[in-house]
PQR file of N, CA, C, O and H, with PARSE charges and radii, in Angstrom:
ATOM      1  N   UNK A   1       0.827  -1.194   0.000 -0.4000 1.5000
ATOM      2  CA  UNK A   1       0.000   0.000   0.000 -0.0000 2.0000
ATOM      3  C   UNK A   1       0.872   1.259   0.000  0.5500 1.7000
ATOM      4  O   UNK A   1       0.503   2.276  -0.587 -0.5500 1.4000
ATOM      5  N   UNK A   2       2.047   1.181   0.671 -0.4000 1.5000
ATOM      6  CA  UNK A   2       2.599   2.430   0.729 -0.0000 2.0000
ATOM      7  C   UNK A   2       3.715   2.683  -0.919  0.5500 1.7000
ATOM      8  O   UNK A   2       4.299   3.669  -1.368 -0.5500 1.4000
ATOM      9  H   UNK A   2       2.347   0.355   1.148  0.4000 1.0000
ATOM     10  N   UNK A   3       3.593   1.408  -1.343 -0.4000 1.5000
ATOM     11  CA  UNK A   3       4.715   1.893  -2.287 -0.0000 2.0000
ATOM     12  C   UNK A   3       3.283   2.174  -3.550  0.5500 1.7000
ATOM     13  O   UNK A   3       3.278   3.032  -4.433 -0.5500 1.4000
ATOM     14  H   UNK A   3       3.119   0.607  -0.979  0.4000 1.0000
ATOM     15  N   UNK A   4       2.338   1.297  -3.294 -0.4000 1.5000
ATOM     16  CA  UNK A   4       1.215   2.407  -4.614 -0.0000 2.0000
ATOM     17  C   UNK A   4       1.350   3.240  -3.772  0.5500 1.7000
ATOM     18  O   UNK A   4       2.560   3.058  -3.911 -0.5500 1.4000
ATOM     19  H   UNK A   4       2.342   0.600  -2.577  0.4000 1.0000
ATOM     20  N   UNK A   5       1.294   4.041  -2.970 -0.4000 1.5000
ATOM     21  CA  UNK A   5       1.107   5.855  -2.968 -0.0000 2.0000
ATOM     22  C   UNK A   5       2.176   6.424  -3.215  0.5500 1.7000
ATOM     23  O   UNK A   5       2.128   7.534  -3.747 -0.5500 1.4000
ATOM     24  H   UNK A   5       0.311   4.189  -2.857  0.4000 1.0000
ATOM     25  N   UNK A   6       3.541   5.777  -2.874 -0.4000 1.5000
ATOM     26  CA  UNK A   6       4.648   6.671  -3.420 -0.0000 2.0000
ATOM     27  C   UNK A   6       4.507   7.015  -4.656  0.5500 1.7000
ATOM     28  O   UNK A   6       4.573   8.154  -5.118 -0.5500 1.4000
ATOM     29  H   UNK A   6       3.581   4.876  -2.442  0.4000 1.0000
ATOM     30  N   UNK A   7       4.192   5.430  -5.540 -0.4000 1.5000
ATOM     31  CA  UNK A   7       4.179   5.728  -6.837 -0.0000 2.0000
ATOM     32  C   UNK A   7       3.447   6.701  -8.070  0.5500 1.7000
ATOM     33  O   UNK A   7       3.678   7.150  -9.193 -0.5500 1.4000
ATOM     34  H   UNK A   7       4.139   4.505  -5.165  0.4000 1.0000
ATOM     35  N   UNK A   8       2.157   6.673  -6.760 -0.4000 1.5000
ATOM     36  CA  UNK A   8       1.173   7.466  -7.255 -0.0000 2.0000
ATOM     37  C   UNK A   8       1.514   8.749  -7.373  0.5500 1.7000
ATOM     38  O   UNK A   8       1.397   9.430  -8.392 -0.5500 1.4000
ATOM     39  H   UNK A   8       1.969   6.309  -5.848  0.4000 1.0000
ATOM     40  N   UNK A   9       1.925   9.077  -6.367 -0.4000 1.5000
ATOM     41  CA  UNK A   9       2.377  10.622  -6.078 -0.0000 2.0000
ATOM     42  C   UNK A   9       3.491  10.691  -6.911  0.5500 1.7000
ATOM     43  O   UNK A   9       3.716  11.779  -7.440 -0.5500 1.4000
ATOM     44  H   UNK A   9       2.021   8.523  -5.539  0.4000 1.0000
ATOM     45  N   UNK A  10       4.133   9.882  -7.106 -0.4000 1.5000
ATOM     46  CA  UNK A  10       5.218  10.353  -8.152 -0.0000 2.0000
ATOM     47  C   UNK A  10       4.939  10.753  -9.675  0.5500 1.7000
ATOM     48  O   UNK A  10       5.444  11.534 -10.481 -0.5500 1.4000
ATOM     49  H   UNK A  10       3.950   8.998  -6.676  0.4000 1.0000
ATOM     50  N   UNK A  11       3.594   9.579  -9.670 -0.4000 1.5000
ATOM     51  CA  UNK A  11       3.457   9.645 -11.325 -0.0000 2.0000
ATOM     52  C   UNK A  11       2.154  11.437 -11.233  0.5500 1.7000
ATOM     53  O   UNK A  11       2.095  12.064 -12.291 -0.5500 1.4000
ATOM     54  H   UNK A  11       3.184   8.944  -9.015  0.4000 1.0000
ATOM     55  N   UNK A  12       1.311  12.004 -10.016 -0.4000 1.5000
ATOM     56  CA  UNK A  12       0.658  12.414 -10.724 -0.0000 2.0000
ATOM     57  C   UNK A  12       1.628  14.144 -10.523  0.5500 1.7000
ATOM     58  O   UNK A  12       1.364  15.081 -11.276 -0.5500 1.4000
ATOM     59  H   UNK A  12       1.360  11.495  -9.156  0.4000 1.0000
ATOM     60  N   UNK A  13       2.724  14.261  -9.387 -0.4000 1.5000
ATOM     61  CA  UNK A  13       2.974  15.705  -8.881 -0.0000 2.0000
ATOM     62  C   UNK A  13       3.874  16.448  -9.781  0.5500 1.7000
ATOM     63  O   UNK A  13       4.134  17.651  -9.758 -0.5500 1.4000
ATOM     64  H   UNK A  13       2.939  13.499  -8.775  0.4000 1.0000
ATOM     65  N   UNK A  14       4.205  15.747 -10.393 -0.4000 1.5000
ATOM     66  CA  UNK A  14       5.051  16.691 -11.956 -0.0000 2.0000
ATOM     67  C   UNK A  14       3.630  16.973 -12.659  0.5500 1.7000
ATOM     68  O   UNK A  14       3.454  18.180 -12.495 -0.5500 1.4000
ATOM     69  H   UNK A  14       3.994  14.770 -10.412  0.4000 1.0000
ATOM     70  N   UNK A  15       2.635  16.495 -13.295 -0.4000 1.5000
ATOM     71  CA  UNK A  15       1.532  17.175 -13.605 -0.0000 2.0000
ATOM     72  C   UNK A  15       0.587  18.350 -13.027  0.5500 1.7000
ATOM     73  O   UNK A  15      -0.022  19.222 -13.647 -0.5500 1.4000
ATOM     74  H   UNK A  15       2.778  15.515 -13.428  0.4000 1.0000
ATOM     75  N   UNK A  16       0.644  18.150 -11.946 -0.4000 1.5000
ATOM     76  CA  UNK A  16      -0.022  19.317 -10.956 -0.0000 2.0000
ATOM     77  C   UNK A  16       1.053  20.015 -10.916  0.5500 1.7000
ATOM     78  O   UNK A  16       0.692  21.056 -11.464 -0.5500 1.4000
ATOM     79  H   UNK A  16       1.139  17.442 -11.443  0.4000 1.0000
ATOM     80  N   UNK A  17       2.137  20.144 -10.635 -0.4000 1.5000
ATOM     81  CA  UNK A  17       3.229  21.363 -10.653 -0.0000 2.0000
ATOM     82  C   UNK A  17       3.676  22.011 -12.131  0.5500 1.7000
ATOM     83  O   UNK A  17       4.546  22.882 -12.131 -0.5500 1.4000
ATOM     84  H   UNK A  17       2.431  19.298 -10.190  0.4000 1.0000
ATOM     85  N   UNK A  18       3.211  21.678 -13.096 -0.4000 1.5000
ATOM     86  CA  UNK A  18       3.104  21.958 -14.611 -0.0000 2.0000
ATOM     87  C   UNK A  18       1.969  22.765 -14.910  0.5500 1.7000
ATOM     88  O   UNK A  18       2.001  23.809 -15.561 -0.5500 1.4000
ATOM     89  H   UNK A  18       2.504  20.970 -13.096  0.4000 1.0000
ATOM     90  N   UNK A  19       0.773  22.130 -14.308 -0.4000 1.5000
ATOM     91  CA  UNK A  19      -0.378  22.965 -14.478 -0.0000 2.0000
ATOM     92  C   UNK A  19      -0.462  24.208 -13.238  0.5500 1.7000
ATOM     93  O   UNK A  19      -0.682  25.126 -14.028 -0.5500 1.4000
ATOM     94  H   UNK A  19       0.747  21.281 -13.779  0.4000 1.0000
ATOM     95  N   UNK A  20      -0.450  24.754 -12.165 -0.4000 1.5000
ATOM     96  CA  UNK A  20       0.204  25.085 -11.204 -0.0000 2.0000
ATOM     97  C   UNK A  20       1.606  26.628 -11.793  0.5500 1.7000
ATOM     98  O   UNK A  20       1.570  27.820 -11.491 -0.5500 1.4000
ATOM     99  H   UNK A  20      -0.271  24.009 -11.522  0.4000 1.0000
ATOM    100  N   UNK A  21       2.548  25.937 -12.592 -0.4000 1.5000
ATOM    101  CA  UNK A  21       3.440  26.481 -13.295 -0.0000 2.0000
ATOM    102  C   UNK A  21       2.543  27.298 -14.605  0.5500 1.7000
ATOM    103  O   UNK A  21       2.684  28.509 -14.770 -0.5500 1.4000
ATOM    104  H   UNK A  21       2.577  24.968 -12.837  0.4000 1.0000
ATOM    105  N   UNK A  22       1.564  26.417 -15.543 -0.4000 1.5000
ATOM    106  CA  UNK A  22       1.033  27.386 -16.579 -0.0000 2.0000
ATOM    107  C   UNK A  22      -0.177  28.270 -15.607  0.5500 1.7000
ATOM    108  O   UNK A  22      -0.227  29.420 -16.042 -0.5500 1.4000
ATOM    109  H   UNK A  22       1.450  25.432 -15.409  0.4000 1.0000
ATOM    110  N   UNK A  23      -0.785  28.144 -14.877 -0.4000 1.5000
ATOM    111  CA  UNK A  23      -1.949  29.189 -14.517 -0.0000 2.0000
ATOM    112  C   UNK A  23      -1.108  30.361 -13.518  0.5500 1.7000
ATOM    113  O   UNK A  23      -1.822  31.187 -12.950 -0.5500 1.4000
ATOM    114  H   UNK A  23      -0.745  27.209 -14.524  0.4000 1.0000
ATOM    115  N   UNK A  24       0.278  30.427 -13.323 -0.4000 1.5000
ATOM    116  CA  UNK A  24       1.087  31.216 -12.436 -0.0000 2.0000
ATOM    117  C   UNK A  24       1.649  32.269 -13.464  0.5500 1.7000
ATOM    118  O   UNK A  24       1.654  33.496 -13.364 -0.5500 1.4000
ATOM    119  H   UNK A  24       0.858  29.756 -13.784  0.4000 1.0000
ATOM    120  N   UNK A  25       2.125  31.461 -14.486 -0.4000 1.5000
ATOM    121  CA  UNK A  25       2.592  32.492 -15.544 -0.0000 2.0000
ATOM    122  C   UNK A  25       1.497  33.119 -16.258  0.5500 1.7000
ATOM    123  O   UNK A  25       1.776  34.247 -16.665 -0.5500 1.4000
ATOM    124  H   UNK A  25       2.122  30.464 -14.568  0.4000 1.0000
ATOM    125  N   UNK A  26       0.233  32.672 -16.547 -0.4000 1.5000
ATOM    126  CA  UNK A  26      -0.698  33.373 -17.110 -0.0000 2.0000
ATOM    127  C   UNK A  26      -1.383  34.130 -16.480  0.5500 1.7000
ATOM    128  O   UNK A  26      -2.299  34.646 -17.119 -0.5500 1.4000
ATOM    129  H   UNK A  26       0.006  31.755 -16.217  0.4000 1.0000
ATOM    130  N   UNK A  27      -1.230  34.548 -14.873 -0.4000 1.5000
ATOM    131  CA  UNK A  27      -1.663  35.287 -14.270 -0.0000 2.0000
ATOM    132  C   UNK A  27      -0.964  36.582 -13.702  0.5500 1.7000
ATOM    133  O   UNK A  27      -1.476  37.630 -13.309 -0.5500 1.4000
ATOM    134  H   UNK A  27      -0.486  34.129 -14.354  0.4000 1.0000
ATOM    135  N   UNK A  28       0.240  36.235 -13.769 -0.4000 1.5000
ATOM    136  CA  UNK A  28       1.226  37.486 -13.799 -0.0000 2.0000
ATOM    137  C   UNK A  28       1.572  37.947 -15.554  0.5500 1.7000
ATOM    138  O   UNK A  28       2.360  38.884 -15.686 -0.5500 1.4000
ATOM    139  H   UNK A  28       0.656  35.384 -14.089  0.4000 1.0000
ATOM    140  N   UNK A  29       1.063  37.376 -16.712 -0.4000 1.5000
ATOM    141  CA  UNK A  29       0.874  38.254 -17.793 -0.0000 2.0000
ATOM    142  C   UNK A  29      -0.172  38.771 -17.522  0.5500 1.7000
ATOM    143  O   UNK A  29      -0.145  39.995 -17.647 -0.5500 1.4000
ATOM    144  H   UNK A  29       0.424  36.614 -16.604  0.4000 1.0000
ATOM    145  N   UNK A  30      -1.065  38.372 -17.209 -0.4000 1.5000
ATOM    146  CA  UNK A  30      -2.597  39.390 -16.872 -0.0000 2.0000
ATOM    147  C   UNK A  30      -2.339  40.442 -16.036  0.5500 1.7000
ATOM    148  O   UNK A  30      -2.857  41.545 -16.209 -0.5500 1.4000
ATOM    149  H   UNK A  30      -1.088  37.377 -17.107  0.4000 1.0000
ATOM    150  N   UNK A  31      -1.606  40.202 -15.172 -0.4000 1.5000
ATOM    151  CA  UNK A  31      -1.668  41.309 -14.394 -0.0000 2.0000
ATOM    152  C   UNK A  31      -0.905  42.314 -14.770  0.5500 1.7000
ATOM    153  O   UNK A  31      -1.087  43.413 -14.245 -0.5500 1.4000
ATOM    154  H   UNK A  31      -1.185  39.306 -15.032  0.4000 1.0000
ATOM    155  N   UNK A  32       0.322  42.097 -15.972 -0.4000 1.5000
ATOM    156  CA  UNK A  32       1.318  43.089 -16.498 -0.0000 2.0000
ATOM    157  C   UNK A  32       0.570  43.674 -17.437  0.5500 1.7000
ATOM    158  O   UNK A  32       0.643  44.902 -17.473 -0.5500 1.4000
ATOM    159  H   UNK A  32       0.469  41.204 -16.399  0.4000 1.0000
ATOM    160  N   UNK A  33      -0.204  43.083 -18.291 -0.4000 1.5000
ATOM    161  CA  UNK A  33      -1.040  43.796 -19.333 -0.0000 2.0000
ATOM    162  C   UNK A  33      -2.142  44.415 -18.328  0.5500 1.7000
ATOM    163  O   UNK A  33      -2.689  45.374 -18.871 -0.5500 1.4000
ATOM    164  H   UNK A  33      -0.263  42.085 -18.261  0.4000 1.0000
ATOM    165  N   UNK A  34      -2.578  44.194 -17.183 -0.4000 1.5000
ATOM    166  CA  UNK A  34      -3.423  45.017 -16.441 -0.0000 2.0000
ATOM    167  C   UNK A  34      -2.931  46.787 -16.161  0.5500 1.7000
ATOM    168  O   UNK A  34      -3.578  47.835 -16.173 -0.5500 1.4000
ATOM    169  H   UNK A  34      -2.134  43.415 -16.741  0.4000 1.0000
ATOM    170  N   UNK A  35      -1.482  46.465 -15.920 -0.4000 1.5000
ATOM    171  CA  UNK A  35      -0.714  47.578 -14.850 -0.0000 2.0000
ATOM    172  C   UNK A  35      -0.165  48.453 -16.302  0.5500 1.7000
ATOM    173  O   UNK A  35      -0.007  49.673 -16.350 -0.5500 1.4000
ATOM    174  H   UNK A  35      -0.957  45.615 -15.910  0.4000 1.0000
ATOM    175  N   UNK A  36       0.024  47.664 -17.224 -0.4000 1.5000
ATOM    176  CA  UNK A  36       0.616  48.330 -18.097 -0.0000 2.0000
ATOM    177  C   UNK A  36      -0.492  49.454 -19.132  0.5500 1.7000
ATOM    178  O   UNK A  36      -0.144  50.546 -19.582 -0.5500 1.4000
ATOM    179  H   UNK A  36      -0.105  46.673 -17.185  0.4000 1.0000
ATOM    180  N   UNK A  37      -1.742  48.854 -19.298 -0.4000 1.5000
ATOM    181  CA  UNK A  37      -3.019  49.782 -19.741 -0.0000 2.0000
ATOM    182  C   UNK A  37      -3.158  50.738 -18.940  0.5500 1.7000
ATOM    183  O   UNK A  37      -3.133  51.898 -19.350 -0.5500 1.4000
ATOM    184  H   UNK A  37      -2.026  47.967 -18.933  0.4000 1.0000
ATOM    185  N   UNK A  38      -3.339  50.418 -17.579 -0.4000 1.5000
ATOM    186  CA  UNK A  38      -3.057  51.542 -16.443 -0.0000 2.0000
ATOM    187  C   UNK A  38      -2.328  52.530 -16.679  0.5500 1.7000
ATOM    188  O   UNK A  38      -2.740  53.689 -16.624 -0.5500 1.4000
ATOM    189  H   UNK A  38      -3.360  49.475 -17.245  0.4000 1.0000
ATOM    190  N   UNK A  39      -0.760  52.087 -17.068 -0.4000 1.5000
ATOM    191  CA  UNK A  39      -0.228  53.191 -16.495 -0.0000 2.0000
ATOM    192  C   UNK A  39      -0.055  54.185 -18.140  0.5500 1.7000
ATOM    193  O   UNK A  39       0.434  55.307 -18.271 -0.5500 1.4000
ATOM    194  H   UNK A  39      -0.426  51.145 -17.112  0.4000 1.0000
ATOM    195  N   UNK A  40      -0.494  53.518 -18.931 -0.4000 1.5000
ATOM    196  CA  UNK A  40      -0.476  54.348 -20.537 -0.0000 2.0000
ATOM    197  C   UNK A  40      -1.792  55.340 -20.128  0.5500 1.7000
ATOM    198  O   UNK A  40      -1.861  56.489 -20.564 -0.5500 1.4000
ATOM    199  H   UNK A  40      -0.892  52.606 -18.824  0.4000 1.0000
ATOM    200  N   UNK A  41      -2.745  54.806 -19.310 -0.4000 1.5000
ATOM    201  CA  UNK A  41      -4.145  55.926 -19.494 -0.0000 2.0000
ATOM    202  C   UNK A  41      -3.863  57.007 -18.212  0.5500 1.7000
ATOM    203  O   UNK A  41      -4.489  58.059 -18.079 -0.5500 1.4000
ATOM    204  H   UNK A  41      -2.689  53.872 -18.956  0.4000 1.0000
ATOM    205  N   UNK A  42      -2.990  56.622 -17.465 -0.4000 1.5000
ATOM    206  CA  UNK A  42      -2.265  57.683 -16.575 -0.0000 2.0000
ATOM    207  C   UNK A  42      -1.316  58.140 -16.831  0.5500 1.7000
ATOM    208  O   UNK A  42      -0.595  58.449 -15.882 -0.5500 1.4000
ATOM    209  H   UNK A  42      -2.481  55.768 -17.573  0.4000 1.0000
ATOM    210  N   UNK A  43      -0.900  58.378 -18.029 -0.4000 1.5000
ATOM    211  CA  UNK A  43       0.258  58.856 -18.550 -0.0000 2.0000
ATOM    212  C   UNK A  43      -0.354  59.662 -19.610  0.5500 1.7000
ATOM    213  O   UNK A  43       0.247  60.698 -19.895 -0.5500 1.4000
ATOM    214  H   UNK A  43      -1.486  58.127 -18.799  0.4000 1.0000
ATOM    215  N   UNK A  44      -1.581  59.353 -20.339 -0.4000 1.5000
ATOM    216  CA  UNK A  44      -2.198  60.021 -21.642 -0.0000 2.0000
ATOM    217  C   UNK A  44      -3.198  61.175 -20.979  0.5500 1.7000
ATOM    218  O   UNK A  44      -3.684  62.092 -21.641 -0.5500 1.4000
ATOM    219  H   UNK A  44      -2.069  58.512 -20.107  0.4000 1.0000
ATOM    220  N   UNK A  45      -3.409  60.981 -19.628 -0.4000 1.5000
ATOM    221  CA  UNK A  45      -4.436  61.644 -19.072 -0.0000 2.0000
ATOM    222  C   UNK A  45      -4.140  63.421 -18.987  0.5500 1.7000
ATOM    223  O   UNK A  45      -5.049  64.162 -19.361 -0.5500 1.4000
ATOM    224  H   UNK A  45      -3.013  60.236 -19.090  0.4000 1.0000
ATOM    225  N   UNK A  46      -3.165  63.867 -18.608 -0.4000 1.5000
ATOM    226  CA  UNK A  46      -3.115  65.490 -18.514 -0.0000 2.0000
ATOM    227  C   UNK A  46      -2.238  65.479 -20.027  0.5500 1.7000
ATOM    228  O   UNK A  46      -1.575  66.505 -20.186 -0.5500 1.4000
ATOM    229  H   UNK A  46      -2.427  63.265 -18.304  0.4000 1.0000
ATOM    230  N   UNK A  47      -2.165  64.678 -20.915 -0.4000 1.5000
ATOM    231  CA  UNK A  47      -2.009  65.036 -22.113 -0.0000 2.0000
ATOM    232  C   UNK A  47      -3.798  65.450 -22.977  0.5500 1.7000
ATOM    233  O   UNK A  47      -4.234  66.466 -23.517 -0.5500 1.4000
ATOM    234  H   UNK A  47      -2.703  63.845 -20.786  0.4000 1.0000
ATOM    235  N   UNK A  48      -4.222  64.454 -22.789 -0.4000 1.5000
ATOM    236  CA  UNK A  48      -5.573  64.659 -23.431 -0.0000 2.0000
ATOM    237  C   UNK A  48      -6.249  66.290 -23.007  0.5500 1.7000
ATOM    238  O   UNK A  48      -6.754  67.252 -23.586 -0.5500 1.4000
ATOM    239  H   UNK A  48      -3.868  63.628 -22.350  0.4000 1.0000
ATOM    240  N   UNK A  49      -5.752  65.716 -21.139 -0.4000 1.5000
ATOM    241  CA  UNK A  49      -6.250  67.293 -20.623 -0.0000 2.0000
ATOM    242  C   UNK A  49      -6.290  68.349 -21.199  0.5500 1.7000
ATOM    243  O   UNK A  49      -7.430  68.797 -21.313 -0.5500 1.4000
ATOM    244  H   UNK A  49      -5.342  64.935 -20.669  0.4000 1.0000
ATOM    245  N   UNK A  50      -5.251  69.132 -21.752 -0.4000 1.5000
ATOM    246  CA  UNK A  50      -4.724  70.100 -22.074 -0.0000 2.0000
ATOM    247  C   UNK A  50      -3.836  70.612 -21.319  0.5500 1.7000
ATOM    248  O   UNK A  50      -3.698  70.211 -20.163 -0.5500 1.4000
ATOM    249  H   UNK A  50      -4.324  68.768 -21.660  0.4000 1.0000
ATOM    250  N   UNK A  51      -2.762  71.997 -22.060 -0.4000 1.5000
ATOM    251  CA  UNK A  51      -2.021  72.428 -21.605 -0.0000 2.0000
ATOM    252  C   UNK A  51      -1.809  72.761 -20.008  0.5500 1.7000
ATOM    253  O   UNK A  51      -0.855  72.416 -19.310 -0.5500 1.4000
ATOM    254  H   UNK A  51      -2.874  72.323 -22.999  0.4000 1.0000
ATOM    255  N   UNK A  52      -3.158  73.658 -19.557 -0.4000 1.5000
ATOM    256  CA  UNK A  52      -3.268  74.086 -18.338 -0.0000 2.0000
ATOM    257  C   UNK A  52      -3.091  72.823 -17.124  0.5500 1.7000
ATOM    258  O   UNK A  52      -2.865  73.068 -15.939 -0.5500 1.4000
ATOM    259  H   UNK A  52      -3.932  73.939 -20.124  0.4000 1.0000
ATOM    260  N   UNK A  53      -3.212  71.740 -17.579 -0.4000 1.5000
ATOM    261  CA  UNK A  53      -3.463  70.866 -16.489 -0.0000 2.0000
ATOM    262  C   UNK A  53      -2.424  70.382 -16.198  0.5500 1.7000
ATOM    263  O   UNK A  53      -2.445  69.941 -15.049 -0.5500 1.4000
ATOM    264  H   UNK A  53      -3.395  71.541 -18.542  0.4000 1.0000
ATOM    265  N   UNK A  54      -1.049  70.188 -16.950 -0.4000 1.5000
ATOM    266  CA  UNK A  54       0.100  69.790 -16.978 -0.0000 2.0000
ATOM    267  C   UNK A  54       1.004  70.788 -16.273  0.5500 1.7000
ATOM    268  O   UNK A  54       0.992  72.000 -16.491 -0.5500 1.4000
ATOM    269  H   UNK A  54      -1.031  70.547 -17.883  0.4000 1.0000
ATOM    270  N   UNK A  55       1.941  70.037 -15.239 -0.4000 1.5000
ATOM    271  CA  UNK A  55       3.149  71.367 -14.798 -0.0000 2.0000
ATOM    272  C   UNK A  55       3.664  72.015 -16.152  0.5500 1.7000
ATOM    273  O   UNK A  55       3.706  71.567 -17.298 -0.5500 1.4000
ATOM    274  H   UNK A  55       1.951  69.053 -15.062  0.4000 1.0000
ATOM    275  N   UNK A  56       4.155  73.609 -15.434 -0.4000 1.5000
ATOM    276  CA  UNK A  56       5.009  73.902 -16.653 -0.0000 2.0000
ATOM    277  C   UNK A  56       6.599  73.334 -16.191  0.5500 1.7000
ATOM    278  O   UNK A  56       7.541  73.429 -16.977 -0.5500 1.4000
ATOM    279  H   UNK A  56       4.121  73.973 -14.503  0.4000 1.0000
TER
END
């Protein structure tokens, strides 16, 4: 009994740490394309404004 669970665990924890590994990286691209739209519409914002709204 104990060597089926070693085995088990052996054959399934490289799969769960793969899947684990792809939903980690696809969630820190989401969040860079999140921060990064952000910071273009806070950067375009006292441009759109106009002159007056921008330091001189």
């Amino acid at each position: 009994m104990l060597l089926r669970d070693g085995v088990t665990a052996l054959l399934f924890v490289p799969a769960l740490q793969t899947r684990l590994m792809d939903a980690t990286a696809v969630s820190s691209h989401s969040a860079f394309n999140v921060v990064n739209g952000l910071g273009a519409f806070l950067a375009g914002t006292p441009v759109t404004a106009g002159p007056r709204s921008a330091p001189a």
